[in-house]
C-alpha positions in Angstrom: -4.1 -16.3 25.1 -6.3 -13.3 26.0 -4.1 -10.2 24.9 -7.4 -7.6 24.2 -9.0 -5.8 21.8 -7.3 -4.2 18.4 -8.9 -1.6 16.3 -7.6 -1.4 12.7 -8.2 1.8 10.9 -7.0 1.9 6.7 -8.5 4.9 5.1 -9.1 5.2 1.4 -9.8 7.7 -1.0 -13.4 7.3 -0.7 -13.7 4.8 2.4 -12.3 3.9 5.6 -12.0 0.0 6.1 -12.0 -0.9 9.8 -11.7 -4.0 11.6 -11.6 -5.5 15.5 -9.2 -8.2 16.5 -10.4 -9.6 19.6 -7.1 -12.0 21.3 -5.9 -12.2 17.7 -9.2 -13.5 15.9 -10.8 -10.9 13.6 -14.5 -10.5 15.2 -15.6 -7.5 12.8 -15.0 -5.9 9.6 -16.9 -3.1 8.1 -16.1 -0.7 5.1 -17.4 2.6 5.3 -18.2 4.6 2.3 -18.5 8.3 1.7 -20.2 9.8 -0.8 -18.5 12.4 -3.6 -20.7 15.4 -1.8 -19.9 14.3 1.6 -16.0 14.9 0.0 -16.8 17.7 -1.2 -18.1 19.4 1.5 -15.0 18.9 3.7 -13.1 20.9 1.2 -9.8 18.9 1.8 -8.1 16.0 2.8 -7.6 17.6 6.3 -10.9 18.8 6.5 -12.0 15.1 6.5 -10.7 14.0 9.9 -13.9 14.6 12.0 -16.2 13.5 9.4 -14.2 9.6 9.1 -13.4 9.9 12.9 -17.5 10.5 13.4 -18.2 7.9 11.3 -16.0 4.9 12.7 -16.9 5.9 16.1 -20.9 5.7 14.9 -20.0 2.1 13.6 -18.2 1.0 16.5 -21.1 1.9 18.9 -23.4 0.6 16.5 -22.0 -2.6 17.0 -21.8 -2.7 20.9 -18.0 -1.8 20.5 -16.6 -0.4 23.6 -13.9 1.7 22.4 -13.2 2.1 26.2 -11.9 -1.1 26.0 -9.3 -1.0 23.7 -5.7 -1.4 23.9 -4.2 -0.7 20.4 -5.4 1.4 17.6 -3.0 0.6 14.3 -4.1 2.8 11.0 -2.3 2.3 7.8 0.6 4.9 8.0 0.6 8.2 5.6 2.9 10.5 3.9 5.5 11.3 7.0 9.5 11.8 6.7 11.0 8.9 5.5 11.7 6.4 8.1 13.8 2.6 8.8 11.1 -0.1 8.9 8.9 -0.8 12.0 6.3 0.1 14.1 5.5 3.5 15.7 3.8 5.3 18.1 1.9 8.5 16.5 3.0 11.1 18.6 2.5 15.1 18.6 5.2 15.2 15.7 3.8 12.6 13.5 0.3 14.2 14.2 1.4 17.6 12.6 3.5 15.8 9.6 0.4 14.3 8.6 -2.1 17.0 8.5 0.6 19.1 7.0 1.6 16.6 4.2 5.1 17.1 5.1 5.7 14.2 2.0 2.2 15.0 0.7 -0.8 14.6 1.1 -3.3 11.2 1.0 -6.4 9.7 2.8 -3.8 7.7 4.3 -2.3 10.7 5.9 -5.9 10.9 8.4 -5.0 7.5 9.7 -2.7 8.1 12.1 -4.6 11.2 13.7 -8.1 9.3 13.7 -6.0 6.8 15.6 -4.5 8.8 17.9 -7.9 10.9 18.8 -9.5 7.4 19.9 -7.0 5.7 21.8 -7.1 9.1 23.9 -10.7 8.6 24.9 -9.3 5.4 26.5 -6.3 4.0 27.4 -5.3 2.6 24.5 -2.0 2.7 22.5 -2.0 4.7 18.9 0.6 3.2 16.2 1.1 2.6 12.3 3.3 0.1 11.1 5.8 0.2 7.6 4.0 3.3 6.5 4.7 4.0 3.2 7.9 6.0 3.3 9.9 3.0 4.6 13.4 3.8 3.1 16.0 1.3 3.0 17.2 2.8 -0.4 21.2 1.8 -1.7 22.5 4.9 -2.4 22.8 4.1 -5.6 19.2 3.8 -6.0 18.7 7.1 -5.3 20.4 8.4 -8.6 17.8 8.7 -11.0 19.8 10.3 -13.8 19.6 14.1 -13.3 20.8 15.9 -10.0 17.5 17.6 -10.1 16.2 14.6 -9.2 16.4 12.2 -6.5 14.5 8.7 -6.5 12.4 8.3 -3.6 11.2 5.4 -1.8 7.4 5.4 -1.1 5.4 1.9 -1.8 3.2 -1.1 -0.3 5.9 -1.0 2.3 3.5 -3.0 4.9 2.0 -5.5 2.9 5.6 -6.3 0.9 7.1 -6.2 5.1 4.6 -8.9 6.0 4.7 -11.2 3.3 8.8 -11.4 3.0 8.6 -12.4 6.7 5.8 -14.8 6.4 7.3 -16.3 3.8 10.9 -16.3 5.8 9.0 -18.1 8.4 7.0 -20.7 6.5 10.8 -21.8 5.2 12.4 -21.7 8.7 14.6 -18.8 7.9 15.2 -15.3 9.0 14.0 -12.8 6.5 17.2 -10.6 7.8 19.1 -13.7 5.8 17.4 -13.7 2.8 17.0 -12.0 -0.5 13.7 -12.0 -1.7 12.1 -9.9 -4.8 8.3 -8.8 -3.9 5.3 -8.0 -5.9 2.3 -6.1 -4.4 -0.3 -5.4 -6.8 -3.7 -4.4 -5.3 -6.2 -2.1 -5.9 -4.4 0.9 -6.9 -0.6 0.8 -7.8 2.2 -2.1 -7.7 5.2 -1.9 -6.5 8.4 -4.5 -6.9 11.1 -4.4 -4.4 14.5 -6.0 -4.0 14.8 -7.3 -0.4 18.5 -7.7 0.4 18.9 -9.3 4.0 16.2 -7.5 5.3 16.4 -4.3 3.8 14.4 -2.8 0.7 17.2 -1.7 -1.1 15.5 -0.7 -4.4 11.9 -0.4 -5.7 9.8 1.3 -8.2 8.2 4.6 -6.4 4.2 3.5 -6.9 2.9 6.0 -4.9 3.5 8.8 -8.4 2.6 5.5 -10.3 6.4 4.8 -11.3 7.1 1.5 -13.0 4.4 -0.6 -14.3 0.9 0.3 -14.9 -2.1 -0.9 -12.6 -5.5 -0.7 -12.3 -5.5 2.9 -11.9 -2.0 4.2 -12.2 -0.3 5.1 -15.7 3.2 3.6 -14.8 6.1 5.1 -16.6 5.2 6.7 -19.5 7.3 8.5 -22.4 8.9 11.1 -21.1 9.1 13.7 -23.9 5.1 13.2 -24.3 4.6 13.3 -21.2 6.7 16.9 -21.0 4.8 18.4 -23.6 1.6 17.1 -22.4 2.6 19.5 -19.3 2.7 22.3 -21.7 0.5 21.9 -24.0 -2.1 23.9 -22.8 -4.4 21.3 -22.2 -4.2 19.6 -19.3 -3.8 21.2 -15.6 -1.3 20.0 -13.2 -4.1 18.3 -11.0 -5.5 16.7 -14.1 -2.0 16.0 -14.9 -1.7 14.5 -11.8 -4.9 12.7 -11.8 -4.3 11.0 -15.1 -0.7 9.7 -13.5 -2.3 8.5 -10.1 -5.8 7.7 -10.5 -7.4 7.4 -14.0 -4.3 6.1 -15.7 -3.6 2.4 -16.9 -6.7 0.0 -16.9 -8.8 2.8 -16.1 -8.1 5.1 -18.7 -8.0 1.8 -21.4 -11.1 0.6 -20.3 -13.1 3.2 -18.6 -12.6 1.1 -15.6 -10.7 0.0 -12.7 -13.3 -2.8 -11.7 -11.6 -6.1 -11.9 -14.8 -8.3 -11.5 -16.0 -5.7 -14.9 -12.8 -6.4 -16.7 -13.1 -10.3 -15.9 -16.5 -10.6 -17.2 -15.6 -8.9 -20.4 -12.9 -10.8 -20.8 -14.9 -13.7 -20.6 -17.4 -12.3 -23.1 -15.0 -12.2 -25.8 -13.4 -8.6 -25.7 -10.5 -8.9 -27.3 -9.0 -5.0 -25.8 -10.1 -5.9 -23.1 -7.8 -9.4 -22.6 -4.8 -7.6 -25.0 -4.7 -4.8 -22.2 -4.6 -7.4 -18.7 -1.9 -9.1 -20.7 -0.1 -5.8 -21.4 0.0 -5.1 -17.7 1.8 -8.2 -17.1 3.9 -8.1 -19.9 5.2 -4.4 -18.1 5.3 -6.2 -14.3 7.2 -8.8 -15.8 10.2 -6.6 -17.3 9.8 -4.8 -13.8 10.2 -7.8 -12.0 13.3 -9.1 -14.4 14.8 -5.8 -14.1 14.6 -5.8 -10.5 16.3 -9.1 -9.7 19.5 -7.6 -11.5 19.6 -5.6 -8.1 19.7 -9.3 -6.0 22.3 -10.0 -9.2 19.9 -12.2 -10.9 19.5 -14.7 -8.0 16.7 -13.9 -5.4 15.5 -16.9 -3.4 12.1 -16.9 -4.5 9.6 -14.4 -6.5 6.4 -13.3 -4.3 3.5 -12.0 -5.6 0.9 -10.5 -3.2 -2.2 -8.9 -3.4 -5.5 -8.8 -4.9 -4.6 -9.1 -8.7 -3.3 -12.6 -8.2 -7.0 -13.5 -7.7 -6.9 -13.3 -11.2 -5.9 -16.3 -12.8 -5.3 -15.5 -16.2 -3.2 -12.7 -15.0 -1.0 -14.7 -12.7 -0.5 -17.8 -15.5 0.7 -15.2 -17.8 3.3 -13.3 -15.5 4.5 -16.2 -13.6 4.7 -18.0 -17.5 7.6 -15.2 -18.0 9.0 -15.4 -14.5 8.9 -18.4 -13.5 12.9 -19.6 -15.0 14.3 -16.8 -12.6 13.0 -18.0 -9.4 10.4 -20.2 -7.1 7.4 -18.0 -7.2 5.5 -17.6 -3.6 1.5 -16.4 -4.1 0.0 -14.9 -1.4 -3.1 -13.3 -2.9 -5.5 -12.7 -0.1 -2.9 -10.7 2.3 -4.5 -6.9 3.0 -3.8 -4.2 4.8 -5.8 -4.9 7.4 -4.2 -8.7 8.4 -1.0 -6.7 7.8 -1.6 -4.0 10.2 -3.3 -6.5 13.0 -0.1 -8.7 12.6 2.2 -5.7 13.5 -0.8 -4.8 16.4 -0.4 -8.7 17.9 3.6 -8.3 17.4 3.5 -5.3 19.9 0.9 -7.1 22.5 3.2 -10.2 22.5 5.8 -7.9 23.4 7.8 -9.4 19.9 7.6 -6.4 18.2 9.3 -2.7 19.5 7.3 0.2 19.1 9.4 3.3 17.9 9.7 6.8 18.5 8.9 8.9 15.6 11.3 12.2 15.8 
C-alpha cells in the first residue's frame, strides 16, 4: 500500500531522535546530539527551536530526504492544556501554548512547533499524538489530600496508549472493553496507569517524578524532609527541582543513569549497585499493587513497556512480586518513535481522526 512519507520528530533534553516511515516501513533513524555549549548558548528552552529545526533539516538533506515530499510530520506532544486522548493537528493555539509553557516547560514542548514549521515548507500535515497531558482522571483521583492541591495527570501517555491497544488487539478485543494496568519505564521516569474501558482513570504524575523512583527521577520522597530541604538554606528551587526530575533515584545512588554502566557493575560484583536496581522494583511493585485497587484488584493482564524490561534481572524480580495479581504482557522494545509513526499510519489509513486543539 503506498500511503507516503512520515517524518517523526521526539526531542529530548539534549537530542532530538528523528525518523522516516516510508509506506509504513522505517527507512531512517538518526539521533542528533547537542552539545551542553550549544544549550547554553540558546539561553532557553524556546531559544532552541531554530537551532533543532536547523539541525533535522541539515540531516534530512544530508540524506537525500526531500522534505518536499512529505505528507505527515508527528513530534512527541509537549506541555499543552490538558486534553481527551488522540491525535491533533498543531495549530496557531497549540503553537503559542508550547513556546509559552502554558503547563510548563520541556524539550518536548519544541516538538510540535519544529513540526509545524516543516510541514509548511511543503504540503504536509503537522500532528502530535497522546501528548503527555492526556487526562482521563476519576474525579476522585484528583483529590490529593489538601485543597491546595489538585493531582494532575501528566505521563507516558503515548507509549502506555499504544501498548494497551496492541495488546487489546493481539487478544481480539477492544481496548474500550478492557481494563488493563500499564507500566512504562524508560529512560527517564515511570509511570503506572489504571486503564478502565478505555480511559486512564488514575496514574502516578511522572512527569514531577511522582510515585516510584527511576533512572533519573527521585519518586515520592518524605514529605517533611523534603519541606525542610526547601528551607533549609541549601538548595535552590531549580536545584530542588533538578534533584526531583533529573539527578534523582539511580542517578543520585550511583552517579549514574546509564543502564548498560549499572549492568556491568552489577555483573562485577557491586553489591549497592544490585541492592539499589532491586529497590527500584521493590517501589514499582507496591505502585503497581496499589494501582490495581483502582481496577478493584482484577485488571486483565499487567503490561510492562519500555526500555528497563531489557533488563532481565529487573523484570524477574518485579514480575516475581506481581505475577499472582495478573497475566503480565512485556513489551520492552516499544518507543516513542514506533508510537508516534503508528498514530502517523492511523491518520493516512484514514483509521485514526485528527483533532482540533482549542
Amino acid at each position: 500500500m503506498m500511503l507516503g512519507i512520515i517524518l517523526v520528530i521526539n526531542p529530548k533534553n539534549t537530542s532530538s531522535k528523528i525518523a522516516v516511515y516510508r509506506d509504513m516501513k522505517i527507512c531512517f533513524l538518526k539521533t542528533i546530539k547537542y552539545s551542553e555549549e550549544e544549550l547554553a548558548a540558546c539561553g532557553s528552552i524556546p531559544g532552541q527551536l531554530e537551532m533543532r529545526k536547523e539541525a533535522i533539516l541539515k540531516e534530512l538533506k544530508d540524506n537525500d530526504i526531500n522534505v518536499n515530499k512529505l505528507k505527515i510530520v508527528i513530534a512527541r506532544g509537549g506541555l499543552i492544556k490538558p486534553v481527551k486522548s488522540g491525535v491533533y493537528e498543531v495549530n496557531d493555539r497549540m503553537r503559542e501554548d508550547l513556546l509559552n509553557g502554558v503547563m510548563g516547560m520541556h524539550a518536548t514542548n519544541l516538538g510540535g512547533v519544529i513540526a509545524a514549521d516543516i510541514a509548511a515548507m511543503t504540503n504536509a500535515l503537522a500532528i502530535i499524538a497522546d501528548p503527555v497531558v492526556v487526562d482521563e482522571l476519576d474525579d476522585v483521583a484528583r483529590i490529593s489530600g489538601h485543597p491546595l492541591f489538585e493531582r494532575k495527570s501528566i505521563f507516558h501517555a503515548l507509549n502506555q496508549k499504544v501498548v494497551a491497544r496492541k495488546y487489546a488487539k493481539s487478544m481480539n478485543m477492544k481496548y474500550d472493553d478492557m481494563n488493563l494496568l500499564v507500566v512504562h519505564a524508560g529512560g527517564g521516569g515511570i509511570s503506572v496507569g489504571a486503564h478502565k474501558n478505555g480511559r486512564v482513570v488514575d496514574v502516578n504524575q511522572a512527569f514531577d517524578g511522582d510515585g516510584p523512583f527511576s533512572l533519573e527521577r527521585s519518586g515520592s520522597l518524605p514529605v517533611g524532609d523534603l519541606v525542610r530541604l526547601c528551607f533549609s538554606g541549601q538548595k535552590t528551587e531549580q536545584e530542588i527541582m533538578e534533584m526531583i526530575t533529573a539527578k534523582g533515584g539511580l542517578h543520585a545512588y550511583l552517579d549514574t543513569a546509564n543502564i548498560s554502566t549499572i549492568e556491568k557493575r552489577i555483573s562485577e560484583g557491586d553489591e549497592k549497585a544490585a541492592f539499589t536496581m532491586y529497590a527500584m522494583a521493590y517501589q514499582l511493585a507496591k505502585e503497581i499493587g496499589g494501582m490495581c485497587t483502582v481496577l478493584d484488584g482484577k485488571p486483565d493482564v499487567i503490561i510492562l513497556s519500555g526500555e528497563l524490561f531489557h533488563n532481565s534481572e529487573f523484570t524477574r524480580q518485579l514480575s516475581r512480586k506481581i505475577e499472582k495479581i495478573a497475566p503480565l504482557a512485556i513489551y520492552a522494545d516499544e518507543n516513542e518513535v514506533d508510537a508516534l509513526a503508528i498514530n502517523a499510519i492511523g491518520v493516512m489509513k484514514g483509521e485514526i481522526e485528527v483533532l482540533q486543539y482549542t
